[in-house]
PDB file of the backbone (N, CA, C, O) and the ligand in Angstrom, with CONECT records:
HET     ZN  A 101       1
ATOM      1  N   UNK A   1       0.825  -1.210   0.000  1.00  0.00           N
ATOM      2  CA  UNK A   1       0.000   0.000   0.000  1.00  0.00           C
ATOM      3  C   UNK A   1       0.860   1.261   0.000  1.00  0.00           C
ATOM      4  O   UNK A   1       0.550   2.387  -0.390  1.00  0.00           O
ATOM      5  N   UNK A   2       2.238   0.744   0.627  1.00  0.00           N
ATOM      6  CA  UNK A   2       2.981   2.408   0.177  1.00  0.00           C
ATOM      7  C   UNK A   2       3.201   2.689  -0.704  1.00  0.00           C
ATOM      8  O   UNK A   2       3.320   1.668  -1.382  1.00  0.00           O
ATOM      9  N   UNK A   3       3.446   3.913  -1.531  1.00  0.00           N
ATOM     10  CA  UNK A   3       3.750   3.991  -2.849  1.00  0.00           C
ATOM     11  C   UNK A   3       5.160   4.220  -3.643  1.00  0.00           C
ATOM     12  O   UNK A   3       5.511   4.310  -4.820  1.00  0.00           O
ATOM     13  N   UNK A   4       5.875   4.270  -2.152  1.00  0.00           N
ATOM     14  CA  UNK A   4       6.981   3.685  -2.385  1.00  0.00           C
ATOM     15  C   UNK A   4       7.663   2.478  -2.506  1.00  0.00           C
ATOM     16  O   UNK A   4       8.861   2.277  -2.701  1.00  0.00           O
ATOM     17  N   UNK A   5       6.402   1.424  -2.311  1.00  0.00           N
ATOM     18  CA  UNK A   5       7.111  -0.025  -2.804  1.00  0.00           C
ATOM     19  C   UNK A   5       7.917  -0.221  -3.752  1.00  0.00           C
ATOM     20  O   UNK A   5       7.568   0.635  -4.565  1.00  0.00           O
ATOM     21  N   UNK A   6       9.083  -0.983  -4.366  1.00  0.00           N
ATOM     22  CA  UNK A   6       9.209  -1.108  -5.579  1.00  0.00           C
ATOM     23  C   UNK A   6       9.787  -0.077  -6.499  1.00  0.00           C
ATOM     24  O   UNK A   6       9.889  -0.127  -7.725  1.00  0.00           O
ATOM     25  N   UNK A   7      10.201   1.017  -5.533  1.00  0.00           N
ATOM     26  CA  UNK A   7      10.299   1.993  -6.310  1.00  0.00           C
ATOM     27  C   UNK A   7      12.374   1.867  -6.463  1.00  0.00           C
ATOM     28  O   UNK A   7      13.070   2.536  -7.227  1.00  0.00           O
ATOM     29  N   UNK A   8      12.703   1.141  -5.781  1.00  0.00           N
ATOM     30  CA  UNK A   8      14.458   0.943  -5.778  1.00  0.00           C
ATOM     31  C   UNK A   8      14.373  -0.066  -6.833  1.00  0.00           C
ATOM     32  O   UNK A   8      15.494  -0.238  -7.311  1.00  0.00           O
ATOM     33  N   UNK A   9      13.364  -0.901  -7.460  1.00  0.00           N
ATOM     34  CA  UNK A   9      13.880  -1.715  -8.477  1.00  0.00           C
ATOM     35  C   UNK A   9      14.188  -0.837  -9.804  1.00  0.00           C
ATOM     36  O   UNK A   9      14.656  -1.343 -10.824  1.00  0.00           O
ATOM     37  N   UNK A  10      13.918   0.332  -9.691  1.00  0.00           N
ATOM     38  CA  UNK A  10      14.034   1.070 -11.211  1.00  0.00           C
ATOM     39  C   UNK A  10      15.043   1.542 -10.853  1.00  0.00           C
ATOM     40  O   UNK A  10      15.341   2.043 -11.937  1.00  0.00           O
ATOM     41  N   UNK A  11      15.840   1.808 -10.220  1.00  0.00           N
ATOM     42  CA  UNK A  11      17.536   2.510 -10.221  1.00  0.00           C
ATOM     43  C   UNK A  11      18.515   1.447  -9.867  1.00  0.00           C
ATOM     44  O   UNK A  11      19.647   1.554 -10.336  1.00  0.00           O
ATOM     45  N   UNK A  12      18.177   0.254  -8.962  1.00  0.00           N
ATOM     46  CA  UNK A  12      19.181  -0.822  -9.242  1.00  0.00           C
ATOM     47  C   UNK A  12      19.215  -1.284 -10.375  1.00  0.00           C
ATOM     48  O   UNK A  12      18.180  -1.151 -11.029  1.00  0.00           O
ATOM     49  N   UNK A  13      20.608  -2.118 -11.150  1.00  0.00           N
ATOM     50  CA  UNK A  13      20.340  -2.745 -12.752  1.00  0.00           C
ATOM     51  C   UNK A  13      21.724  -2.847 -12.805  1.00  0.00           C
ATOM     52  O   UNK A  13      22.507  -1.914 -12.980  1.00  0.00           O
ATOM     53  N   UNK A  14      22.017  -4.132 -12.631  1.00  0.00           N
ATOM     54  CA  UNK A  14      23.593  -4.524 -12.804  1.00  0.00           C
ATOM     55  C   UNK A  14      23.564  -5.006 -14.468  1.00  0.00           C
ATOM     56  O   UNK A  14      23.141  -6.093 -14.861  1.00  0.00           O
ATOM     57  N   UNK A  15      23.977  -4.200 -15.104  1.00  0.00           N
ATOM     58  CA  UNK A  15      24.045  -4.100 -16.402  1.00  0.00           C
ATOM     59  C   UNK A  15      24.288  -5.747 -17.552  1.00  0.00           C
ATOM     60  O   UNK A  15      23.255  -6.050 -18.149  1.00  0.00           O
ATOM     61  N   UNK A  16      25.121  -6.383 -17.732  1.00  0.00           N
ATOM     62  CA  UNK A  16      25.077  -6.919 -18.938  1.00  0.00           C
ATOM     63  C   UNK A  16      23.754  -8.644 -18.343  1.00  0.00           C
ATOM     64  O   UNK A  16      23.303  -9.558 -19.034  1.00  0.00           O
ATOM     65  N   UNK A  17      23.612  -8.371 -17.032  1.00  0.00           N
ATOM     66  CA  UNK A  17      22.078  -9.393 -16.785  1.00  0.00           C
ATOM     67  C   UNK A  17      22.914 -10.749 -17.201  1.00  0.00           C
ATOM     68  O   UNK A  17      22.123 -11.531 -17.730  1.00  0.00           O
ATOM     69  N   UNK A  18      24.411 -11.361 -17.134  1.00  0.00           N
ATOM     70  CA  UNK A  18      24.562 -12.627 -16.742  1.00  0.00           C
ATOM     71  C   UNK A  18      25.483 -12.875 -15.301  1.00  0.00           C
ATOM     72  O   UNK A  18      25.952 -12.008 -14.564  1.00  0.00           O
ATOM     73  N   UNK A  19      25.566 -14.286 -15.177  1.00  0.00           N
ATOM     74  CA  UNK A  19      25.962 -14.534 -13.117  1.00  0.00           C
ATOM     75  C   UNK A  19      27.071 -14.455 -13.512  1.00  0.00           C
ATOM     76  O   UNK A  19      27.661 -15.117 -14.366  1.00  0.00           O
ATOM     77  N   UNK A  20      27.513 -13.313 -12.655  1.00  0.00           N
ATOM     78  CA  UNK A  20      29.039 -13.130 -12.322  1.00  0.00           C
ATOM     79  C   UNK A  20      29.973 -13.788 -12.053  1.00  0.00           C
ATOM     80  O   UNK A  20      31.114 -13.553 -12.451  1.00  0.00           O
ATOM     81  N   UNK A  21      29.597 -14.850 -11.235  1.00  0.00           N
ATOM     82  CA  UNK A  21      30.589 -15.636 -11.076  1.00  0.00           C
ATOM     83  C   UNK A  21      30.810 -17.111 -12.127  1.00  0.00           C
ATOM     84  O   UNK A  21      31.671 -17.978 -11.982  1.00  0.00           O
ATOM     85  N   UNK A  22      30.019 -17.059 -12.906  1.00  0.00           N
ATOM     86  CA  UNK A  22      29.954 -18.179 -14.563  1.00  0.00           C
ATOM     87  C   UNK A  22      31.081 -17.474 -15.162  1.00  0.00           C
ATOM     88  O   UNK A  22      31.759 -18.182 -15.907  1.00  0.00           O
ATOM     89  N   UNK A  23      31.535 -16.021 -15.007  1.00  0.00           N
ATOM     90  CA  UNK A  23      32.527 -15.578 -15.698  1.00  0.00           C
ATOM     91  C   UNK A  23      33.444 -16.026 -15.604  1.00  0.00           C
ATOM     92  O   UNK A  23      33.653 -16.635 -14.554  1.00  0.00           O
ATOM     93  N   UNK A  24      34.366 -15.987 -16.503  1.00  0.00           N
ATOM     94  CA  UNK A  24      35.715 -16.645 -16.866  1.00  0.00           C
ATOM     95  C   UNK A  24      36.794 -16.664 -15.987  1.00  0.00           C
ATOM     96  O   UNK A  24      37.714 -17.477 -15.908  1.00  0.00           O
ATOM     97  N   UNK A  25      36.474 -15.292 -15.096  1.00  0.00           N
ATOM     98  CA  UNK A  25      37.838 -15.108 -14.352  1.00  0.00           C
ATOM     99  C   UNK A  25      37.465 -14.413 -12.781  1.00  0.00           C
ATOM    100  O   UNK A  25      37.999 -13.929 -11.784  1.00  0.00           O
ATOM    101  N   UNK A  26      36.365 -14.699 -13.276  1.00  0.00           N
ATOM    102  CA  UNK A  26      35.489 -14.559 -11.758  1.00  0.00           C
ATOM    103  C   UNK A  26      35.608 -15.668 -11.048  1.00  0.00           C
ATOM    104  O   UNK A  26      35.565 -16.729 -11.672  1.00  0.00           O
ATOM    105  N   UNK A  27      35.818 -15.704  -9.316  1.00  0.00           N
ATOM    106  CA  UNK A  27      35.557 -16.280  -8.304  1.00  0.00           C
ATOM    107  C   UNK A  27      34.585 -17.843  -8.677  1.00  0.00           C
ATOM    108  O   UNK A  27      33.455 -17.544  -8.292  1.00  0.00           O
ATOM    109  N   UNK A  28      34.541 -18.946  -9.093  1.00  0.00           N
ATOM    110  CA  UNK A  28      33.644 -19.779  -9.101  1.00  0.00           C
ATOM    111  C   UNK A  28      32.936 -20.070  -7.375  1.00  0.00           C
ATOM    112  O   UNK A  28      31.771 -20.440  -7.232  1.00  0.00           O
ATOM    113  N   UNK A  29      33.715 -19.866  -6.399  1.00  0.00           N
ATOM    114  CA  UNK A  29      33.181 -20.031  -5.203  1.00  0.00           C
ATOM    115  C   UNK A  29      32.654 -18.739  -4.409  1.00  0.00           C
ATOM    116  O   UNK A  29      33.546 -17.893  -4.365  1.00  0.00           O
ATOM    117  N   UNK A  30      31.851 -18.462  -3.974  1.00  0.00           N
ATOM    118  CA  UNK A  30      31.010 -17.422  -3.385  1.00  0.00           C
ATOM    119  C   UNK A  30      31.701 -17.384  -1.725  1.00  0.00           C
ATOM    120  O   UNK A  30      31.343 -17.958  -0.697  1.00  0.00           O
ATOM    121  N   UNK A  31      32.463 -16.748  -1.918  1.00  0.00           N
ATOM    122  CA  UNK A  31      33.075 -16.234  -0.452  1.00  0.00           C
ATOM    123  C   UNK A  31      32.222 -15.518   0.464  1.00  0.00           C
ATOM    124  O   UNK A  31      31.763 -14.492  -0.037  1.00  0.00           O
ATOM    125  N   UNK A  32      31.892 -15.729   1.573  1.00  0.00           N
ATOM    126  CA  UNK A  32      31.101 -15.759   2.606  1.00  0.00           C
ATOM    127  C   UNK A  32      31.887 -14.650   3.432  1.00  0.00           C
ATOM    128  O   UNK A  32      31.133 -14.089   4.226  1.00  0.00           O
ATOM    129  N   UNK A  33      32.957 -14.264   3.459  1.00  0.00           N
ATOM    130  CA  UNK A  33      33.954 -13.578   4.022  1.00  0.00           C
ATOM    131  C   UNK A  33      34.017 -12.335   2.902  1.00  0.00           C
ATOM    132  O   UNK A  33      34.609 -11.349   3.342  1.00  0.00           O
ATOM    133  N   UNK A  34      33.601 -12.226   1.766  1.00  0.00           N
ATOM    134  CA  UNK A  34      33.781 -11.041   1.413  1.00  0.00           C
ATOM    135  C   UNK A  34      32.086 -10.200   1.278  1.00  0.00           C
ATOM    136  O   UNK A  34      31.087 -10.255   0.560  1.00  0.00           O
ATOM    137  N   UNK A  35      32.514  -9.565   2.294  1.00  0.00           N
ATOM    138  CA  UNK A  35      31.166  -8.992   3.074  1.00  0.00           C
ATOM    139  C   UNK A  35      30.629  -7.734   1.734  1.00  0.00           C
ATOM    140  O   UNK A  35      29.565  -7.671   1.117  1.00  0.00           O
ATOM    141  N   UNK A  36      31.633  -7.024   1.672  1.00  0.00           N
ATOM    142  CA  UNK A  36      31.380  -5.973   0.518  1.00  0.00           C
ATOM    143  C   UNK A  36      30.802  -6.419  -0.836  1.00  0.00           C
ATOM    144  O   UNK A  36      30.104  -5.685  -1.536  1.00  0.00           O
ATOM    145  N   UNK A  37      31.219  -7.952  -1.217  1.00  0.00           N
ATOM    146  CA  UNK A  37      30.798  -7.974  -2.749  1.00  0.00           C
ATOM    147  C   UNK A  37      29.054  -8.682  -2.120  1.00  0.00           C
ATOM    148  O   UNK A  37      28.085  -8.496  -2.857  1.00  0.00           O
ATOM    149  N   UNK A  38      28.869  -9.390  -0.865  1.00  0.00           N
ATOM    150  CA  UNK A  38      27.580  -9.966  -0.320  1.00  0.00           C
ATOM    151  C   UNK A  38      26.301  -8.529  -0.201  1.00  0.00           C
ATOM    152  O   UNK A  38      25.103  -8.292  -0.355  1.00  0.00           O
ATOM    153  N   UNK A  39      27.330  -8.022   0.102  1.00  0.00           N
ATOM    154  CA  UNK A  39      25.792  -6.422   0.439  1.00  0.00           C
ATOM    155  C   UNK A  39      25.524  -5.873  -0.976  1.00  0.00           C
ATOM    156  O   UNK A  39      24.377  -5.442  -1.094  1.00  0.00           O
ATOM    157  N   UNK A  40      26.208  -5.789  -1.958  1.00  0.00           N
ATOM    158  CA  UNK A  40      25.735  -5.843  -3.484  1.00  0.00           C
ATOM    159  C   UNK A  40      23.977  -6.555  -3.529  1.00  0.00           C
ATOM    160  O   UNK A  40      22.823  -6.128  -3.505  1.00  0.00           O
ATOM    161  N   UNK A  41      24.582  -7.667  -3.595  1.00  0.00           N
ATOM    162  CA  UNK A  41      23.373  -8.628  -3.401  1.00  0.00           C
ATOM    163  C   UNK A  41      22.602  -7.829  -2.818  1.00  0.00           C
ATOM    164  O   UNK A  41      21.732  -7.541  -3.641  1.00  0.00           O
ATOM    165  N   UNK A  42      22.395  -7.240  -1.753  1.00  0.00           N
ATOM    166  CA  UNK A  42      21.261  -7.569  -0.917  1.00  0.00           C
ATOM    167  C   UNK A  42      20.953  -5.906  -1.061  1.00  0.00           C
ATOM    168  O   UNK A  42      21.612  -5.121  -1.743  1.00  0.00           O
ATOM    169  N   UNK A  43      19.387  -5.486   0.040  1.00  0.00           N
ATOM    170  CA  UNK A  43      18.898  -4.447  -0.662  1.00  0.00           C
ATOM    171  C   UNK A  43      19.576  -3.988   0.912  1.00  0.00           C
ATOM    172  O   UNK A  43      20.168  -4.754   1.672  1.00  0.00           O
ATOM    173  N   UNK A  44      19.232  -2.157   1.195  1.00  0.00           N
ATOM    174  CA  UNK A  44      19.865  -1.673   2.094  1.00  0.00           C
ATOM    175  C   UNK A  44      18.780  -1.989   3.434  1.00  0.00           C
ATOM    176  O   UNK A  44      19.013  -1.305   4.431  1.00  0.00           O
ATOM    177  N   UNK A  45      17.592  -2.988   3.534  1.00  0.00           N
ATOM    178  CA  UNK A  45      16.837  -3.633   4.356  1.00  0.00           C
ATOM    179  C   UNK A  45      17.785  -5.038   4.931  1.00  0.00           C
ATOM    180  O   UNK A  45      17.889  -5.550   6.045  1.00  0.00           O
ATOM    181  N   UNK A  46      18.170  -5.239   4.084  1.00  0.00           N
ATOM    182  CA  UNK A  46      19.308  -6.390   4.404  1.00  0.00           C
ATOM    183  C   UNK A  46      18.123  -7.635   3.465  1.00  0.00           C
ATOM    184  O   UNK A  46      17.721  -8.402   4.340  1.00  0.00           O
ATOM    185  N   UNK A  47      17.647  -7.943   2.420  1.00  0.00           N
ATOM    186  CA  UNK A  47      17.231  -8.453   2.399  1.00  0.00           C
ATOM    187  C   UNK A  47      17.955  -8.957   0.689  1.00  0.00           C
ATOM    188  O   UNK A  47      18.183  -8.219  -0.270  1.00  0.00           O
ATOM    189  N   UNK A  48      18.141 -10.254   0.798  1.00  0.00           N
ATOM    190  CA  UNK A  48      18.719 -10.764  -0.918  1.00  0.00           C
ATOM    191  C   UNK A  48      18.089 -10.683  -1.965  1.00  0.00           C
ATOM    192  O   UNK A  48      17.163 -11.433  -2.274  1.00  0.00           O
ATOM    193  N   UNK A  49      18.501  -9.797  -2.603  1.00  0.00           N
ATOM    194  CA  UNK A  49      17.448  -9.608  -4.076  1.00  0.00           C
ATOM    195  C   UNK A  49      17.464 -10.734  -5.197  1.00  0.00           C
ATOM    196  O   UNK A  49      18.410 -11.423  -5.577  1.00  0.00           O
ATOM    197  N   UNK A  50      16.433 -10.723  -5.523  1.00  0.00           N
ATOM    198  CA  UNK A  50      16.221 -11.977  -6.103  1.00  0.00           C
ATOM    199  C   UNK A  50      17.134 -12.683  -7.635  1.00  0.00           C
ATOM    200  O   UNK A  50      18.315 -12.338  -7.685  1.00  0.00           O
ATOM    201  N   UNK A  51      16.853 -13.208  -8.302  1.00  0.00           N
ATOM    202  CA  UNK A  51      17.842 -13.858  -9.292  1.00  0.00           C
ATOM    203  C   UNK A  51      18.015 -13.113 -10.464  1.00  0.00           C
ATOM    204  O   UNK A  51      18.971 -12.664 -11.097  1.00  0.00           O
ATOM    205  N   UNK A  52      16.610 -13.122 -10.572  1.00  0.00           N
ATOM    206  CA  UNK A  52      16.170 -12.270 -11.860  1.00  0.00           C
ATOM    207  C   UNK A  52      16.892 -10.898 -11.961  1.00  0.00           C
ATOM    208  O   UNK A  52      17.404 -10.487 -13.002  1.00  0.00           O
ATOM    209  N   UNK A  53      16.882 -10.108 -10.561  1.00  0.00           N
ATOM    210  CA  UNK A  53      17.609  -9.067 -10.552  1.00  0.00           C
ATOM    211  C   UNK A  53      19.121  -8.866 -10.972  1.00  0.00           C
ATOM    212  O   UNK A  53      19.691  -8.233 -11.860  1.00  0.00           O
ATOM    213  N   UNK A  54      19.474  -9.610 -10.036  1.00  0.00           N
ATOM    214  CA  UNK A  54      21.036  -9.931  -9.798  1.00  0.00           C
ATOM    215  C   UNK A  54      21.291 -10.446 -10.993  1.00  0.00           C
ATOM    216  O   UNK A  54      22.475 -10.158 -11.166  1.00  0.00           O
ATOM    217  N   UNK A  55      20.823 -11.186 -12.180  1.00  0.00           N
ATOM    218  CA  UNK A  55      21.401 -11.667 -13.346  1.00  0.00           C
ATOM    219  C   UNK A  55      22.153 -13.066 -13.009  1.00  0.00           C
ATOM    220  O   UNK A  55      22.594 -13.727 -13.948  1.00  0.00           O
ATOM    221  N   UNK A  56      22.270 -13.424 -11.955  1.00  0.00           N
ATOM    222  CA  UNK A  56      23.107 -14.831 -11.072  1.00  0.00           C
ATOM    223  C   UNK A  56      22.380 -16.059 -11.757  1.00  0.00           C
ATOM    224  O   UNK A  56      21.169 -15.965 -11.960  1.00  0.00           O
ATOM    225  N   UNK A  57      23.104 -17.276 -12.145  1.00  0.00           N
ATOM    226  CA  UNK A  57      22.660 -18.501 -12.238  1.00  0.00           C
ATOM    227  C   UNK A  57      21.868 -19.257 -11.238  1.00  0.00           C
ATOM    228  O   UNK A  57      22.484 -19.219 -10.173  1.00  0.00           O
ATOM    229  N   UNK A  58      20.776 -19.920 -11.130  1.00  0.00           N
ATOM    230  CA  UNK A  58      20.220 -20.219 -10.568  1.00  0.00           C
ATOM    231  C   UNK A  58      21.468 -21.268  -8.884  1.00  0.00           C
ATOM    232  O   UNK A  58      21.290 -21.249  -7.666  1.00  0.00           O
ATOM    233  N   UNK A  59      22.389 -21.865  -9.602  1.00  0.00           N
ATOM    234  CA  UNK A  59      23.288 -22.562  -9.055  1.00  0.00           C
ATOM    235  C   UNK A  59      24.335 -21.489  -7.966  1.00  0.00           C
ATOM    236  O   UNK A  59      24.787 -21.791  -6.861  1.00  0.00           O
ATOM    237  N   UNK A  60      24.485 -20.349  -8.630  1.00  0.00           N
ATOM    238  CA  UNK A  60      24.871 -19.369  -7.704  1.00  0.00           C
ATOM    239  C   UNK A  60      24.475 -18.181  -7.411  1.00  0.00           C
ATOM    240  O   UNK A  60      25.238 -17.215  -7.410  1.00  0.00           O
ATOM    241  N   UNK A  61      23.207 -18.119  -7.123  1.00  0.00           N
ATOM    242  CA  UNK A  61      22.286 -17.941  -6.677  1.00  0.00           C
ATOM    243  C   UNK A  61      22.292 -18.671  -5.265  1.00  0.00           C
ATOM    244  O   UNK A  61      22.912 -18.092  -4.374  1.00  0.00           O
ATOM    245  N   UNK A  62      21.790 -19.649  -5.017  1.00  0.00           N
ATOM    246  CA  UNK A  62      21.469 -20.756  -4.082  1.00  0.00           C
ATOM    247  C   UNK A  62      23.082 -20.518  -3.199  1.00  0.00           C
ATOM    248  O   UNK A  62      23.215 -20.400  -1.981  1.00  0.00           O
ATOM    249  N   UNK A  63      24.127 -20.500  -4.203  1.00  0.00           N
ATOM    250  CA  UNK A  63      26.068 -20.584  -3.165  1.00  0.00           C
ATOM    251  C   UNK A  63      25.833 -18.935  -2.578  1.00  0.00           C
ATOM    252  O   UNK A  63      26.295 -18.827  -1.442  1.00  0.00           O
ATOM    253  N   UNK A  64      25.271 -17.754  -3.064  1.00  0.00           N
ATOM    254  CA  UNK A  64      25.133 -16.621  -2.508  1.00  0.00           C
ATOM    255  C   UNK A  64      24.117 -16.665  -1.192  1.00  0.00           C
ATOM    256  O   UNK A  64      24.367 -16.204  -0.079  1.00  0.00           O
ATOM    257  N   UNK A  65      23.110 -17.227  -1.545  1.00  0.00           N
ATOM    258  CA  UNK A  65      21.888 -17.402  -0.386  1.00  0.00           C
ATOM    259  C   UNK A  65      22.374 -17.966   0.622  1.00  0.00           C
ATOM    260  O   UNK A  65      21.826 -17.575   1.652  1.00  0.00           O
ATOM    261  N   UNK A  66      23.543 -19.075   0.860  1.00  0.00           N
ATOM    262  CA  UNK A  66      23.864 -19.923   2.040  1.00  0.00           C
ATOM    263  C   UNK A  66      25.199 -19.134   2.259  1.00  0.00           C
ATOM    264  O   UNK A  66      25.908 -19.580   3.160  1.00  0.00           O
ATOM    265  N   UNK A  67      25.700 -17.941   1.526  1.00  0.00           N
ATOM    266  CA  UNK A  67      27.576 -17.013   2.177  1.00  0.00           C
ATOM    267  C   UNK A  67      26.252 -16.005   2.686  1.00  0.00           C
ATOM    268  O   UNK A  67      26.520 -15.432   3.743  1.00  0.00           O
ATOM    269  N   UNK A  68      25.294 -15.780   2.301  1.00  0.00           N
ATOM    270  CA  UNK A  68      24.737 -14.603   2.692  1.00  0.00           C
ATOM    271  C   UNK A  68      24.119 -15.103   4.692  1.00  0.00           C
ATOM    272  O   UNK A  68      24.235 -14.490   5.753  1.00  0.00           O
ATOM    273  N   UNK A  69      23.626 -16.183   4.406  1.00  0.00           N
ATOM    274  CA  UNK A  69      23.248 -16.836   5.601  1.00  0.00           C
ATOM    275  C   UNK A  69      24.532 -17.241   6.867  1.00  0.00           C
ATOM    276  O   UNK A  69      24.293 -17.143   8.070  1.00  0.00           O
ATOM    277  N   UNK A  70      25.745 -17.650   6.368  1.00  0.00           N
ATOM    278  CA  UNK A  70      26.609 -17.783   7.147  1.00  0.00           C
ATOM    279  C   UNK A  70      27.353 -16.852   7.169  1.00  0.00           C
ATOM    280  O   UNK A  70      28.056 -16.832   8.180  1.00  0.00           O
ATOM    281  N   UNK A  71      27.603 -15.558   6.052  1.00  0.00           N
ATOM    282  CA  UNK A  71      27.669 -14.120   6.827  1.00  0.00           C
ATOM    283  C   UNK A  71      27.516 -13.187   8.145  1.00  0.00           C
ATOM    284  O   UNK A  71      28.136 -12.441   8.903  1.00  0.00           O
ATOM    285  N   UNK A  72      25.965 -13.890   7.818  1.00  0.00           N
ATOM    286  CA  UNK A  72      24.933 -13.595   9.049  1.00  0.00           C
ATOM    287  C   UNK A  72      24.976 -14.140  10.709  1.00  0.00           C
ATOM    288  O   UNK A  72      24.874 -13.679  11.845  1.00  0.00           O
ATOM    289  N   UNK A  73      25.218 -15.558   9.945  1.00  0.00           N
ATOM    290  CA  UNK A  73      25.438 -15.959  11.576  1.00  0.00           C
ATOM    291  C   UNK A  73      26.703 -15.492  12.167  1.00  0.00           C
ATOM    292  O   UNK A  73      26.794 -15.389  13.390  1.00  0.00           O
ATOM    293  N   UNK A  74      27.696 -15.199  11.379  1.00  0.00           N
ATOM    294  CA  UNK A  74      29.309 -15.126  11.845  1.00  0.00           C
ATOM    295  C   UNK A  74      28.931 -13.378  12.317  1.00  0.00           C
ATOM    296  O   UNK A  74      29.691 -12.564  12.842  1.00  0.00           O
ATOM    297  N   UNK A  75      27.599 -13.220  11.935  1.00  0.00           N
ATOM    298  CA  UNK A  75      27.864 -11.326  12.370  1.00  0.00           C
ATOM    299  C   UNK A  75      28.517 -10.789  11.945  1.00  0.00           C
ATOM    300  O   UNK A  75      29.242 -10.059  12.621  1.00  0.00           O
ATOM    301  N   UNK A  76      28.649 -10.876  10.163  1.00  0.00           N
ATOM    302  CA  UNK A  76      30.077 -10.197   8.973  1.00  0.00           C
ATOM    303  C   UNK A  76      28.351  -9.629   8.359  1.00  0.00           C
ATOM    304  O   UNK A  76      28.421  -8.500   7.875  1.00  0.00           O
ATOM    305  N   UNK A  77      27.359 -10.052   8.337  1.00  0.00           N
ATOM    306  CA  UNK A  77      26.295  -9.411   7.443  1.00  0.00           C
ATOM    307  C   UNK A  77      25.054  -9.024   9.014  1.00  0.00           C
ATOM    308  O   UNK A  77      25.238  -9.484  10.141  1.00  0.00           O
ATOM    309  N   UNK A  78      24.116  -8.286   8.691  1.00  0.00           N
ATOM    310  CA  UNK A  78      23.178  -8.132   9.598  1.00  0.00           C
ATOM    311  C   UNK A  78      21.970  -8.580   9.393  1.00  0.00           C
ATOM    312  O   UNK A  78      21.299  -7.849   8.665  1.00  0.00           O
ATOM    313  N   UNK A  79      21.413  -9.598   9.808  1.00  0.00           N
ATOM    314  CA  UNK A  79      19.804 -10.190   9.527  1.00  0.00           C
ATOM    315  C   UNK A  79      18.795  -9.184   8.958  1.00  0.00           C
ATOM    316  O   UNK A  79      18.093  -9.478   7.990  1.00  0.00           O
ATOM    317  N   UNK A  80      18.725  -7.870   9.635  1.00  0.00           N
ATOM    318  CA  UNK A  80      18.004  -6.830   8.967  1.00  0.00           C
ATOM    319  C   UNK A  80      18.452  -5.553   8.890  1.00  0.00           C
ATOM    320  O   UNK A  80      19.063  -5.086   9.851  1.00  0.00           O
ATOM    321  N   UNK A  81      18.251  -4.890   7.892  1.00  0.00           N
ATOM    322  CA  UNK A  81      18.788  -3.191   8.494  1.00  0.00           C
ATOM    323  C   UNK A  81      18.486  -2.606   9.114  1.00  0.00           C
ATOM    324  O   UNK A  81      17.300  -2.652   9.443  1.00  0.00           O
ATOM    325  N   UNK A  82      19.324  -1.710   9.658  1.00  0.00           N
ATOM    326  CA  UNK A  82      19.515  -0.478  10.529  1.00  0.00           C
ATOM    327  C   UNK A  82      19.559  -1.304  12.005  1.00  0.00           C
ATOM    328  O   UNK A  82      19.706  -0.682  13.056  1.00  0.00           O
TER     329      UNK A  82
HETATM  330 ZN    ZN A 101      26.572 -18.869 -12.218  1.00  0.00          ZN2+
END
């Protein structure tokens, strides 16, 4: 009902829309310890934006969702914002 829902999906847009880490010389393993490239991912609620957004393979996708989760527990990410 706010009418600000939805309104951060029109200025986020990680440009060429394929998973970063399928790249050639990109990271194949999703480091859980690198806190800075994990908050990318996620919105400033602390919450993981979805696949479609992120352009991520469904396969890492799922390796981001479980560094994003053990981020969390290690207290390197925050369950919610602010
Ligand atoms: Zn991938």
């Amino acid at each position: 009902m706010s009418s600000d829902f939805g309104k951060d999906k029109q200025d986020f847009h990680i440009g060429n829309g394929r998973c970063r880490y399928c790249a050639k010389d990109a990271p194949s393993v999703v480091d859980y310890k690198d806190v800075n490239t994990l908050q990318k991912f996620m919105s400033p609620q602390g919450k993981l934006f979805d696949r479609k957004r992120l352009g991520n393979c469904a396969k890492h996708q799922r390796a981001i969702s479980r560094a994003v989760k053990r981020a969390r527990f290690l207290a390197l990410l925050r369950y919610s914002g602010r």
